[in-house]
C-alpha positions in Angstrom: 100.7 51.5 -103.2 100.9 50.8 -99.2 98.2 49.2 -97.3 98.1 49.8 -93.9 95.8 48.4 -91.2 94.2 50.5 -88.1 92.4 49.1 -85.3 90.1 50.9 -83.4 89.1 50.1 -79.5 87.0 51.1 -76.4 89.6 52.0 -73.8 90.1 50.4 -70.8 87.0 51.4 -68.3 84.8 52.7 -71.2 81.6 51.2 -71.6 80.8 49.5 -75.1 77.1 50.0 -75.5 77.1 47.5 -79.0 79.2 44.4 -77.1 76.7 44.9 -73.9 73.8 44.2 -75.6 75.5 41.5 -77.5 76.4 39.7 -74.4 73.0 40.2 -72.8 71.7 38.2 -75.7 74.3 36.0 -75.6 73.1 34.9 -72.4 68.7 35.2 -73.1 69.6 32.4 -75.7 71.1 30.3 -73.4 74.6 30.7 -74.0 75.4 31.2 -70.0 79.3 30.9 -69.9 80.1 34.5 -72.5 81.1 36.8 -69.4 82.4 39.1 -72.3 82.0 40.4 -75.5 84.2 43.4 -77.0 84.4 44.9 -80.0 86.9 46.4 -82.7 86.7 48.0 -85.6 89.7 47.5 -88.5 90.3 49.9 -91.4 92.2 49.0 -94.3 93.4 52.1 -96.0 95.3 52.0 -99.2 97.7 54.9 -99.9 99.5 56.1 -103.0 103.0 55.8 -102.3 104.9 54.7 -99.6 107.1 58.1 -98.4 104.8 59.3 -95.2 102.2 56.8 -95.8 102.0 56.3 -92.1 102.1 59.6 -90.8 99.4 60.2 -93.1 97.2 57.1 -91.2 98.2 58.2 -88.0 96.8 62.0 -88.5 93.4 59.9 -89.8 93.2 57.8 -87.0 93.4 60.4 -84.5 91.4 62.6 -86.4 88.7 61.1 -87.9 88.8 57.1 -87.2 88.4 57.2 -83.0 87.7 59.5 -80.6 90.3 60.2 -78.2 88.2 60.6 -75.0 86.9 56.7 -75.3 88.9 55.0 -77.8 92.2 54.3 -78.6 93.9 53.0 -82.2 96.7 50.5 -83.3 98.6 50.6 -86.4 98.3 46.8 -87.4 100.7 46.9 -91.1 
């Protein structure tokens, strides 16, 4: 079996509407100095086999994991 890792991010310029309000709270309970907050999701798929194990991740990641448009993806292992 092959594990492989995929992390998923906002692109550069794109708003992320979950780490805004994070930091706006952030800052309500006092803690001032957070200027920013982003956030990633990480996917750990397992995969029978090894042979195009991360062909098949990469066709997931741009397929189903992210969306193009506003996010991009790393294959972390």
């Amino acid at each position: 079996m092959t594990v492989i890792r995929v992390e998923v991010t906002y692109r550069k310029g794109v708003e992320d509407p979950e780490a805004i309000t994070i930091t706006r709270n952030m800052k309500i309970l006092g803690y001032s100095s957070i200027r920013n907050i982003s956030i990633s999701k990480t996917y750990e798929i397992t995969i029978e086999g090894s042979g195009d194990a991360e062909k098949v991740v990469r066709e997931i990641s741009e397929k189903i994991l992210s969306n193009p448009v506003i996010q991009s993806y790393k294959i972390l292992s």
